[in-house]
LOZAMAR-64135 format. One record per residue (C-alpha): y, z, x. Coordinates in steps of 0.05 Angstrom, whole numbers, plus 5000, padded with zeros to 4 digits. Layout:
N
YZX
...
//
This chain:
246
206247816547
210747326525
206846636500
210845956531
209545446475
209245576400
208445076337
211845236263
210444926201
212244986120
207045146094
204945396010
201645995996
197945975943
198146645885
194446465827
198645965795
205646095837
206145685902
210146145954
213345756005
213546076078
215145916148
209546016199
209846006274
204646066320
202145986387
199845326412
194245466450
188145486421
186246276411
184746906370
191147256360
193447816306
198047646246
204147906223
208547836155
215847836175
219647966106
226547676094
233148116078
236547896011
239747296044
232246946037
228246536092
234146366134
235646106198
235446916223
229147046191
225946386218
228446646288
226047266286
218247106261
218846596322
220947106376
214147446348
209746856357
211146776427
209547436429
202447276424
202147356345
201146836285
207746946244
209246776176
215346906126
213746876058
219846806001
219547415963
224847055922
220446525902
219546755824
227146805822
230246275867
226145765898
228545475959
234245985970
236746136036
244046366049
248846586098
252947316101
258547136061
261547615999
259347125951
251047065985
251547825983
252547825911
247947245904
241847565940
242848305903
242447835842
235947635860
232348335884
235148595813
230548075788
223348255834
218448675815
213849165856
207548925825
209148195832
212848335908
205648695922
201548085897
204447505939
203747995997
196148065987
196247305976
199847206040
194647716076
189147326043
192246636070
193646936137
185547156147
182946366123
186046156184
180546026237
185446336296
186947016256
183847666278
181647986210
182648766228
188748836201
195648546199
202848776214
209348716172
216248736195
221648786139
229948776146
234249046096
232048866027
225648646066
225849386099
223449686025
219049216018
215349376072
214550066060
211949815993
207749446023
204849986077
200350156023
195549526021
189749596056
189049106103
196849346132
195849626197
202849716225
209649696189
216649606222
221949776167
229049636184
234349926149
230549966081
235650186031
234050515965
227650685979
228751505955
231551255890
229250655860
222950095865
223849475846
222249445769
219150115765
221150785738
219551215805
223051105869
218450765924
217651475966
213851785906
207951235948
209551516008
202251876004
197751236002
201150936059
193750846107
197050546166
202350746221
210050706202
216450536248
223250656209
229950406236
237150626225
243850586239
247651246232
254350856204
250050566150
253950556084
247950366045
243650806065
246251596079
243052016131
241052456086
236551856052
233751806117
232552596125
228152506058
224551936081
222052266149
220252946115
215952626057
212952106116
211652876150
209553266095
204252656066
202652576142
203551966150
203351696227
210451506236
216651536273
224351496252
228851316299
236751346290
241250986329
247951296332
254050936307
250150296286
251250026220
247349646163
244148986191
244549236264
238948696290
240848106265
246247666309
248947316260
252147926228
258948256237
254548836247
249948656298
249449196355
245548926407
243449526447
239649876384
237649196366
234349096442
231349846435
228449716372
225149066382
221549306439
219449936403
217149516341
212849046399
209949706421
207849916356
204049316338
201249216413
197649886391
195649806328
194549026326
//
């Protein structure tokens, strides 16, 4: 059920000695309510992404959007342009699993200090870039539920490491949602084919779903790409994921 009122804030996460800045939104009324990590595509903690981990607080959740770019670019937040899509590549050249893992711990570890967090677990919803890193990610301990949209590369490379990120499909704990567009250019179908059979042979509780003729960025509305129905279907599948596991 859909919550009326919610509050946001910047806020700084602490990580040892790095300060991560992230956008939180939660609801208003006082209350216990589950947390979830919405993490940005390569275009940073934009006006989309700050949408998005809104539409999920007044879903009942606490929300927050750290900047996995925040060793790289502080501060950056860009539109869809040629030039911010070479701009934000730039910048995931530059991250590393390890360090991508870390401020997601510290994030989980911010998230559970708050007096209004259930502890049990926490969700993450990724998009794009964002998509990977959540199925990095899956593997911390405390992660409950994972929404990955359109995660590209995820079969042949991790982000400063010599194995691709499905080699840790196997210590993935929680449940796993995976979105794509069939007209993806980044991501082939037959990525996607390898993704759901290692997810089925490591047994992983997932699900894949494919939505036919939609292309890279489907969700978001402020892309040339947008498709609203598989957008619709998927948001309301992602809300019934973490309404189960949450």
């Amino acid at each position: 059920m859909a919550i009326a009122k919610i509050v946001t804030e910047q806020i700084k996460i602490p990580n040892q000695d790095l300060a991560i800045d992230a956008y939180l939104a939660q609801p208003q009324d006082s209350g216990s309510y589950p947390a979830m990590i919405v993490i940005q595509e390569i275009f940073g903690v934009n006006d989309h992404i700050k949408d998005v981990t809104e539409r999920i607080a007044q879903q009942g959740y606490i929300a927050v959007a750290p900047a996995i770019y925040q060793r790289q670019a502080p501060g950056f937040a860009a539109g869809y342009t040629p030039e911010d899509v070479t701009l934000g590549r730039q910048h995931k050249e530059q991250t590393k699993a390890k360090e991508l893992l870390s401020d997601i711990q510290a994030t989980i570890d911010y998230l559970y200090q708050l007096p209004s967090v259930k502890t049990t677990g926490v969700g993450t919803v990724g998009f794009c870039f964002g998509g990977h890193v959540v199925y990095l990610a899956a593997t911390l301990n405390d992660v409950r539920a994972t929404a990955s949209f359109y995660g590209a590369q995820i079969v042949n490379w991790c982000p400063g490491e010599d194995e691709p990120t499905i080699k840790r499909t196997k210590d993935i704990d929680g449940t796993i949602y995976a979105f794509f567009g069939t007209a993806d250019s980044l991501i082939p179908n037959e990525q996607v084919d390898q993704i759901a059979t290692e997810l089925a042979t490591q047994q992983i509780e997932h699900r894949v779903f494919r939505y036919e003729g939609a292309d890279h960025g489907f969700f978001c509305d402020r892309r040339q790409s947008y498709n609203p129905d598989a957008a619709k279907d998927a948001w309301q599948k992602m809300l019934d994921l973490f309404s189960q596991k949450l």
